[in-house]
C-alpha positions in Angstrom: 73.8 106.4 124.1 73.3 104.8 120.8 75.9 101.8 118.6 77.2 105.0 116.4 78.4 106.9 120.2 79.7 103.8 121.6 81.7 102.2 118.7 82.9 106.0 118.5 84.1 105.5 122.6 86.0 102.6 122.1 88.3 104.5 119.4 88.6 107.5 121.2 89.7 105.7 123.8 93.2 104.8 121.3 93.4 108.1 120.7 92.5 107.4 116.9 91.3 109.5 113.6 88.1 109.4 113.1 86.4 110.7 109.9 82.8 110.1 108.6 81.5 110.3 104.6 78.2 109.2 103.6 77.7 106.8 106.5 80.8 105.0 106.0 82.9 105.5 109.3 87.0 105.5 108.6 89.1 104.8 111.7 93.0 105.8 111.8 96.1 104.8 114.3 99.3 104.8 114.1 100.2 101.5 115.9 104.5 101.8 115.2 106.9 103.6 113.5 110.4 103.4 112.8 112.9 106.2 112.4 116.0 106.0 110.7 118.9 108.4 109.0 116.4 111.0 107.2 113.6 108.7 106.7 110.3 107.4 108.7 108.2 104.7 108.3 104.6 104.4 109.5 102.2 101.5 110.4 98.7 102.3 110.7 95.6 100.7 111.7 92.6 101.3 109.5 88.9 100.1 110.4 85.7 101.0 108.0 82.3 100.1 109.2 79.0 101.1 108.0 76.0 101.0 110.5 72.6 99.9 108.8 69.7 101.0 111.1 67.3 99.4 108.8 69.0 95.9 108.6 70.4 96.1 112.1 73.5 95.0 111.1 76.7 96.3 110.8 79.8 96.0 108.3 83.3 96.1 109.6 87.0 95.8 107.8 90.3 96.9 109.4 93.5 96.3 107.9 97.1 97.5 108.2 98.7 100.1 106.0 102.5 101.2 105.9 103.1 104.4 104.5 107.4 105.8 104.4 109.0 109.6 103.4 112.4 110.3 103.4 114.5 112.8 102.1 116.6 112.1 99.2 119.6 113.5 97.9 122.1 113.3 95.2 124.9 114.3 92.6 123.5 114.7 89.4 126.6 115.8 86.8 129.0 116.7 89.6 126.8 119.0 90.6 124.5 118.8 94.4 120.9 118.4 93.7 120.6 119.2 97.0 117.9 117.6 99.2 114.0 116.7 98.8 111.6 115.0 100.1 109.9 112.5 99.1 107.0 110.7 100.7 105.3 107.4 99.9 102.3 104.8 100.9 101.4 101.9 99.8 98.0 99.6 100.9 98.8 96.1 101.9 95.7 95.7 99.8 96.7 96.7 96.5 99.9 94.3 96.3 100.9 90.6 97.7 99.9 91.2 101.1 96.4 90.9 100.7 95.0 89.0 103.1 93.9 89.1 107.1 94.6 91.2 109.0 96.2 88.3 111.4 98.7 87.5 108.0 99.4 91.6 107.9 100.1 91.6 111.8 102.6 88.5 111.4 104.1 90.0 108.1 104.6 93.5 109.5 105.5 92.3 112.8 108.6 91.1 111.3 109.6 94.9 111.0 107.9 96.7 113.3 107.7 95.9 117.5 104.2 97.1 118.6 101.6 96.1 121.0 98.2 96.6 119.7 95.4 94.3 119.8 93.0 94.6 117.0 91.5 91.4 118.2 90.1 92.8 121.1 88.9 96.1 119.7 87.4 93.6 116.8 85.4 91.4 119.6 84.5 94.8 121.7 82.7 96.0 118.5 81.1 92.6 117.6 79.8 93.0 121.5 78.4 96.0 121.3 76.6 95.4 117.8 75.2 92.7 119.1 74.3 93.7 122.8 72.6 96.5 120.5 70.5 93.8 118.8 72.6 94.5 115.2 74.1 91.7 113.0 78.1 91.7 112.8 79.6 91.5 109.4 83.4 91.2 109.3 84.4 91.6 105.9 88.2 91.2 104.6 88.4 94.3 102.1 86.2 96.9 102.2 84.6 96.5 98.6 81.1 96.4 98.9 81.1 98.3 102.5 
């Protein structure tokens, strides 16, 4: 079995999302979510890594993402809009929370109870790329992967 098969494994073994474009492998898992009145609140995982057979290396980025709908209602003139739905996400990325993913665990974990160690499925991937005789490159964002 080759790196691609056995990174692939240790995934499926979390039951996660996994989607492949143009070499670049995207990993998905919900690791908590919240429910309250009419709304729902979502904390995912997200690793991106790239295998180079020619370089023998490989890229890898994870971060957390929190992503929220709800359904929203209203009076607008005395008179019942009624109720919609609205649904949002947002990348820890794109605003103050940039950063580890260490500062996005202790951040989030302030809102969110969830026991999921991206630590260890870090260092199992940095095991096998390198049991496999590849380079490991962690990378904070995923520019550039």
């Amino acid at each position: 079995m080759g790196l691609p098969e056995e990174i692939k494994q240790v995934f499926a073994a979390h039951q996660a999302n996994i989607s492949e474009k143009n070499g670049l492998v995207t990993v998905e898992y919900v690791v908590a979510e919240r429910k309250f009145f009419l709304a729902r609140k979502k904390l995912t995982y997200i690793a991106k890594y790239r295998i180079d057979e020619s370089k023998r290396e490989l890229r890898f980025t994870e971060m957390l993402k929190e992503s929220a709908c709800s359904f929203v209602g209203g009076w607008e003139s005395g008179v019942s809009s009624g109720f919609s739905f609205k649904k949002e996400s947002y990348s820890t990325w794109n605003g103050a929370r940039e950063g580890t993913i260490e500062e996005q665990s202790s951040f989030f974990g302030k809102t969110y109870r969830y026991r999921f160690d991206f630590k260890e499925i870090r260092g199992t991937i940095e095991k096998k790329a390198r049991d496999a005789g590849f380079s490991f490159h962690y990378q904070i964002t995923s520019l550039g992967l």
